[in-house]
C-alpha positions as CSV (number, residue, x, y, z in Angstrom):
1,X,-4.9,40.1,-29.4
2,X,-4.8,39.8,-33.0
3,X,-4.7,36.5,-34.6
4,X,-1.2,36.6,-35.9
5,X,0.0,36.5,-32.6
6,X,-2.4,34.1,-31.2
7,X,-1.1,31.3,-34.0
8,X,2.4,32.3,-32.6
9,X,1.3,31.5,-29.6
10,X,0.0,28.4,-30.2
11,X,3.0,27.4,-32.2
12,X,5.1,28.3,-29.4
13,X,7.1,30.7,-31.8
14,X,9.0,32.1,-28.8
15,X,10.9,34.6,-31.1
16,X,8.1,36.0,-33.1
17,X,6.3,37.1,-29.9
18,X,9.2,38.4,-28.7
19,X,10.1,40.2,-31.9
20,X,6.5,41.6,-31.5
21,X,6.6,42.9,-28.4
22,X,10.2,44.9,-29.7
23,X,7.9,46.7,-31.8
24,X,4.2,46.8,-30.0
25,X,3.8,47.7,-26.5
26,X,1.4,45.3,-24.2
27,X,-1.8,46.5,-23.5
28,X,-3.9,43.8,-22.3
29,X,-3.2,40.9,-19.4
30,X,-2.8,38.6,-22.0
31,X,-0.4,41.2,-24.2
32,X,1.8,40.8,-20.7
33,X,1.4,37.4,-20.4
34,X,2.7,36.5,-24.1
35,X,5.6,38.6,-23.4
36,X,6.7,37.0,-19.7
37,X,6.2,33.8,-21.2
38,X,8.2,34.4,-24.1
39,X,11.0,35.9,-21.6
40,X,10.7,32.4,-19.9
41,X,11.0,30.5,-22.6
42,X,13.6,32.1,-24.2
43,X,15.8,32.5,-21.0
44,X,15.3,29.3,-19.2
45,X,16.5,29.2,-15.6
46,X,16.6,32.2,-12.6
47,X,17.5,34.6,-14.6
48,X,14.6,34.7,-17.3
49,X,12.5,34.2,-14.6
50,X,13.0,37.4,-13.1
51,X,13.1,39.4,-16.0
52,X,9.6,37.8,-16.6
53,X,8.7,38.9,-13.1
54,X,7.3,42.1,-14.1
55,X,5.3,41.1,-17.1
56,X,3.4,38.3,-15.3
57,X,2.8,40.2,-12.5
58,X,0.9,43.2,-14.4
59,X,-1.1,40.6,-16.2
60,X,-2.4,39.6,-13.0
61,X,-3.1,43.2,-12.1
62,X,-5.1,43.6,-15.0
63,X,-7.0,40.2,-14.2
64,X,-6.8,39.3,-10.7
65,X,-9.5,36.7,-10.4
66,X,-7.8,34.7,-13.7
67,X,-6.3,31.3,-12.6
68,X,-4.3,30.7,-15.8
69,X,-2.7,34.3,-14.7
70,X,-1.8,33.3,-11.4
71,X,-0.4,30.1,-12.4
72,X,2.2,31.6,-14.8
73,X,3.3,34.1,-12.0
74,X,3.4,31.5,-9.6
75,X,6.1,29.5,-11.4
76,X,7.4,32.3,-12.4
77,X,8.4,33.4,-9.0
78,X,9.5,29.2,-8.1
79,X,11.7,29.4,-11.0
80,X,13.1,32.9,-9.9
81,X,13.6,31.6,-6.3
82,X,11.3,34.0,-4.5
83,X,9.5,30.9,-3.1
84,X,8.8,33.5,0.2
85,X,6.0,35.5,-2.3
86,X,5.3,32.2,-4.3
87,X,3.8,30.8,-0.7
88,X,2.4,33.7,0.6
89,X,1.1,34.1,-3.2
90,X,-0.3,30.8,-3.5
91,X,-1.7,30.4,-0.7
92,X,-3.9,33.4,-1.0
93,X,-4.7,32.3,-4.6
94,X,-6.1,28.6,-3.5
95,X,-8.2,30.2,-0.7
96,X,-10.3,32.6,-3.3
97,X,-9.5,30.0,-6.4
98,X,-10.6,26.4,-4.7
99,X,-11.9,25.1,-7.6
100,X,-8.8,25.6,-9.4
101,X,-6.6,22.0,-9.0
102,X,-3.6,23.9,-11.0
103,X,-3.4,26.3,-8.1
104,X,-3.5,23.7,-5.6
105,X,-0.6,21.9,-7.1
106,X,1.7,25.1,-8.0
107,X,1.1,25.6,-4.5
108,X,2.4,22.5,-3.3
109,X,5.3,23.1,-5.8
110,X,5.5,26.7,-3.8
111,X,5.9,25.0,0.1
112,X,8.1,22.4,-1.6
113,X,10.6,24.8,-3.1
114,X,10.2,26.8,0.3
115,X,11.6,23.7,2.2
116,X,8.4,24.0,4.5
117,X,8.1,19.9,4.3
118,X,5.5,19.7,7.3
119,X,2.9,22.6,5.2
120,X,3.9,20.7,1.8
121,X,2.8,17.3,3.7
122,X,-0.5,19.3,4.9
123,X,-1.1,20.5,1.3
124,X,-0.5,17.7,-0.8
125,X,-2.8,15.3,1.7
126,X,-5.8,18.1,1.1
127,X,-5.0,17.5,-2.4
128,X,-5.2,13.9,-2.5
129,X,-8.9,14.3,-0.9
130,X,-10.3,15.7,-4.3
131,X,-10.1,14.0,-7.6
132,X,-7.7,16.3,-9.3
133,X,-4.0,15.1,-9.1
134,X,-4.0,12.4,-7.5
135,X,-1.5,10.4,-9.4
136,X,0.9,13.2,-10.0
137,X,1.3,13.9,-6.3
138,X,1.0,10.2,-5.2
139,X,5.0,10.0,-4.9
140,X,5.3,13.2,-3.3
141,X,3.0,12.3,-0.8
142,X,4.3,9.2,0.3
143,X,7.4,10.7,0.5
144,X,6.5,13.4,2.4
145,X,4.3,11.4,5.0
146,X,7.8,9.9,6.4
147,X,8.6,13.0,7.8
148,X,11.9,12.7,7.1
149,X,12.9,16.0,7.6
150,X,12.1,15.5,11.9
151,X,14.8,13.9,14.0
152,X,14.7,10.8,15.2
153,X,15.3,9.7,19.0
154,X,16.1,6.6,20.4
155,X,17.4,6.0,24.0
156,X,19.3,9.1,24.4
157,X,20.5,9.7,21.4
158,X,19.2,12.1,18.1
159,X,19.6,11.7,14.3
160,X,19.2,14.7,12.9
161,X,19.9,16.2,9.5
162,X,23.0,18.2,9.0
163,X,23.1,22.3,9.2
164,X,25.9,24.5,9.2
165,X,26.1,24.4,13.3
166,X,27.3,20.5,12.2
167,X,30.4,22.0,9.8
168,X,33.1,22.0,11.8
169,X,32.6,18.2,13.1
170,X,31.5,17.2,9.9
171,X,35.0,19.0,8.6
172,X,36.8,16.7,11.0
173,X,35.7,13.6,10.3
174,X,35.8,13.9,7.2
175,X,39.4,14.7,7.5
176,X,40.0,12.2,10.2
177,X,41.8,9.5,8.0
178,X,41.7,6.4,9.9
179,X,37.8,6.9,11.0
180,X,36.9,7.5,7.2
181,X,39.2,4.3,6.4
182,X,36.2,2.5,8.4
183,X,33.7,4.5,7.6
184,X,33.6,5.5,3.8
185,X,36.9,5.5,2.5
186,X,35.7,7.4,-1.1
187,X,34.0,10.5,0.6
188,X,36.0,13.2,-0.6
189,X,36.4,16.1,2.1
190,X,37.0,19.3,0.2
191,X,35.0,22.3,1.6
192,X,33.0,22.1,-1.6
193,X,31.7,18.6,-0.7
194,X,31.1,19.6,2.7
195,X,29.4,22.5,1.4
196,X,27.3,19.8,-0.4
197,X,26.9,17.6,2.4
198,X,25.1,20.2,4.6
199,X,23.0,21.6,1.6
200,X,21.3,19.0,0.4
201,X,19.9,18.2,3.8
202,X,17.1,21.1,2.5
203,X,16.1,19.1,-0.3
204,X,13.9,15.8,-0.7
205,X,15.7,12.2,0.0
206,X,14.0,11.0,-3.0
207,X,16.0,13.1,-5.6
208,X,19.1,13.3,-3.7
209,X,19.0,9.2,-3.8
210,X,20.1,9.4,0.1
211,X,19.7,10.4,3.0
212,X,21.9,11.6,6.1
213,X,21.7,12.4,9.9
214,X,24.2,13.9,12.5
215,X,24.0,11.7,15.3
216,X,23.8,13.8,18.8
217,X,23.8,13.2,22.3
218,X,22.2,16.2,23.7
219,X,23.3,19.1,22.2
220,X,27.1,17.0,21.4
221,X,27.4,15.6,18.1
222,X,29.3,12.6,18.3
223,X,28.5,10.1,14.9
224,X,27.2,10.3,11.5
225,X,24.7,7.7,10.2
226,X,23.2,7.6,6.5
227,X,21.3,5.9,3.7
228,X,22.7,5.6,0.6
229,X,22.2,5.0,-2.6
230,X,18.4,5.6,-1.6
231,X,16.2,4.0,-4.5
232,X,12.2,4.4,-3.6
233,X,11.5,2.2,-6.3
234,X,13.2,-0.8,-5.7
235,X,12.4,-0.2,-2.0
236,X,16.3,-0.3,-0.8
237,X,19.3,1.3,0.4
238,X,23.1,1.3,2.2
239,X,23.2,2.1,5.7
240,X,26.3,3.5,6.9
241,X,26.8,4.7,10.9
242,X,30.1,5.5,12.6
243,X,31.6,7.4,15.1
244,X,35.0,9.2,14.6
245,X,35.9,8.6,18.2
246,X,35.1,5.4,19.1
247,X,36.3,4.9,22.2
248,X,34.5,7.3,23.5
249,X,31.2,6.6,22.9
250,X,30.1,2.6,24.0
251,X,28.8,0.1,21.5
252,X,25.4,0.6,22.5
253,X,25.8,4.3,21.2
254,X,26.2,2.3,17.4
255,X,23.6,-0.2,18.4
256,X,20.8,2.9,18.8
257,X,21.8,4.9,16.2
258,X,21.9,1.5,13.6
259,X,18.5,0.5,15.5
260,X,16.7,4.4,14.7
261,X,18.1,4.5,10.8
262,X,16.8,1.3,10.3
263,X,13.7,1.7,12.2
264,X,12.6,4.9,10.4
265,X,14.1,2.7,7.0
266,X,12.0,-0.6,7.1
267,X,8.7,1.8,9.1
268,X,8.5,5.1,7.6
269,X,10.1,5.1,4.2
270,X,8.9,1.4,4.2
271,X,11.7,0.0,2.3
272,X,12.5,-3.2,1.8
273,X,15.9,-4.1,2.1
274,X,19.2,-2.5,3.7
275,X,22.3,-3.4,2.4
276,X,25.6,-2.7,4.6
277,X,29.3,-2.9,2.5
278,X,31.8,-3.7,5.2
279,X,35.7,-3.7,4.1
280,X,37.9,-6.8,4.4
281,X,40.4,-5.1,6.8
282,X,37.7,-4.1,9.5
283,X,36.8,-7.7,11.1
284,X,35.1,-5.4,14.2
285,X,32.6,-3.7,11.8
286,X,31.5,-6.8,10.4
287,X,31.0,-8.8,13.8
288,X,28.6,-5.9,15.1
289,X,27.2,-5.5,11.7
290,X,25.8,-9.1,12.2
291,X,25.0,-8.7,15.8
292,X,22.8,-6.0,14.4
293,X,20.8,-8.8,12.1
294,X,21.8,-8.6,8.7
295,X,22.8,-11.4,7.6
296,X,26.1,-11.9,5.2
297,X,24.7,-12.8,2.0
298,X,28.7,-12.7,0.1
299,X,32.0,-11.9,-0.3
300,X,33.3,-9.7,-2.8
301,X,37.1,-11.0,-2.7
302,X,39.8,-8.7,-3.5
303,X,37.1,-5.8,-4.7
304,X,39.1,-3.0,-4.0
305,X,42.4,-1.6,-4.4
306,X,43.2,0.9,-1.8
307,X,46.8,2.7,-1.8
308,X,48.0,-0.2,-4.0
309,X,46.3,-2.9,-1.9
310,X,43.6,-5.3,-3.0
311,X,40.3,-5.7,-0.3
312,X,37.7,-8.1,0.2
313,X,34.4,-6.7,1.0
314,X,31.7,-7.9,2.9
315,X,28.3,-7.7,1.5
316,X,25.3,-8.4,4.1
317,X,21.6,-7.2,4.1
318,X,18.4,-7.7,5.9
319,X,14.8,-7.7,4.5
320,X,11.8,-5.8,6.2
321,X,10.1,-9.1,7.3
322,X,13.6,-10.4,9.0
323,X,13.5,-7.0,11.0
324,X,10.2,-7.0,11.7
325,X,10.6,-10.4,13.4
326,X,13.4,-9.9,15.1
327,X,12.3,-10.3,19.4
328,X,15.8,-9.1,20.4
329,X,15.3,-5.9,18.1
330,X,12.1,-5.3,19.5
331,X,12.9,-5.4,22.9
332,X,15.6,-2.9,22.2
333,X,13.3,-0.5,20.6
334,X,11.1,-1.1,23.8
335,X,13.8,-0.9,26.1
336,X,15.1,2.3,24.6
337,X,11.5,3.7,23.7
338,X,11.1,3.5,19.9
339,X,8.3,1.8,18.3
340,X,8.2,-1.6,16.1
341,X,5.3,-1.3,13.8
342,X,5.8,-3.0,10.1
């Protein structure tokens, strides 16, 4: 490589090594290298990405053992979406590369963009046993050691994330007016945002900022519970739980799924305070909202205007050590068979 190019290189000057490579074909790995990166850089997103494909993937041919290589084609094919070959890729790469720790964490990055949570969680924990990254995947790994993509269980009943088997109950309560009066009155329930709703059940709680569950009884889904406005670094978040058809489905079907949400809340994403926003025309909400143990800590009065008319609202929360102390809870959990560890 001549040193005019390496300086543009260095420089980043994108558009000079492209310009080059108009007029000089690539010879070498690192000839094909310059030019993929350049087509990266240049054409940021999928697209770019693919047309990269090729260029990184010849450099590695021409230098199979090179880590630096393998890196670029690696994020290459993440930010192309072909996360299939960036696992299968990576994975091979770490087992002959070991040493490399920029390798282990583009394969991490791989399984993660994959959606294949429990191999990320396995990966990233290998990680964290050497002294390369552990910081940068610190977050991840906490995150990931909730298991938050499993269901939970509790006396009968299953929270599980949404899928598109959920879309046509989903799609009615959404739609069913006086349930979402209770429930969340501002959920809009478009197809777009139900779209949206299933979706982003494949991605992590922590950028989505919540997280949401279909509640089942066998194989019926009959409720919807979430946290909202998830924040991991101030430890807190809303929980919401309903059922559209309440009369068909007992109080202790509410009580379980409120006990398993808060449960895996307050034990596995170890937060430290749940928040619940009841509205002022729902007196039944708020009663079983303190029967649950949170505690009202105000009232918001006249907060909202809804259809021209003006609604108190309820704020109540409950810390981690007031749940964690709470004898009636944990003889529910026991009775029901979840477990009450802080």
């Amino acid at each position: 490589m001549d040193a005019e190019l390496q300086g543009w290189l260095r420089a980043r000057d994108w558009p000079r090594v492209r310009d080059h490579f108009a007029r000089v074909a690539p010879v070498s790995a690192a000839d094909f290298e310059s030019r993929g990166l350049a087509t990266m850089s240049l054409q940021p997103g999928a697209g770019g990405a693919r047309l990269a494909l090729p260029d990184l993937r010849r450099a590695l041919d021409l230098q199979p053992h090179n880590p630096v290589l393998a890196v670029n084609l690696l994020q290459g094919l993440i930010d192309a979406g072909e996360v299939a070959e960036a696992c299968r890729l990576s994975s091979a790469a770490v087992q002959a590369l070991p040493a490399s720790a920029d390798l282990r964490d583009k394969h991490v990055q791989a399984l993660v963009a994959a959606a294949r949570w429990d191999d990320a969680l396995q990966a990233v924990t290998a990680e964290a046993k050497g002294v390369d990254g552990q910081a940068l995947w610190a977050a991840l790994r906490e995150e990931l050691q909730s298991r938050w993509w499993r269901p939970l269980s509790l006396g009968g009943l299953s929270l599980r994330l949404p899928c598109p088997d959920d879309r046509d109950f989903i799609t009615r309560s959404f739609r069913d007016r006086a349930f979402m009066t209770r429930f969340h009155r501002f959920q809009p329930a478009d197809d777009a945002s139900i779209d949206q709703f299933i979706q982003r059940s494949g991605s992590r709680p922590r950028l989505n900022r919540r997280l949401d569950w279909i509640v089942h009884r066998g194989a019926e889904a009959i409720g919807l519970a979430s946290l909202v406005d998830l924040d991991h670094e101030q430890r807190r978040a809303e929980l919401l739980v309903g059922f559209p058809q309440a009369e068909g489905h007992p109080a202790a079907a509410a009580l379980k799924a409120s006990l398993a949400a808060m449960q895996f809340a307050f034990g596995a994403l170890k937060l430290n305070r749940l928040i619940s926003y009841v509205y002022g025309d729902n007196p039944a909400s708020q009663a079983n909202t303190l029967h649950l143990g949170l505690r009202q800590e105000g009232l918001l009065r006249e907060h909202l205007r809804v259809d021209g008319v003006a609604l108190d609202l309820h704020v109540n929360g409950l810390l981690a050590r007031e749940y964690f102390a709470d004898a009636r809870l944990l003889r529910l959990l026991q009775r029901w068979g979840g477990e009450h560890s802080s």
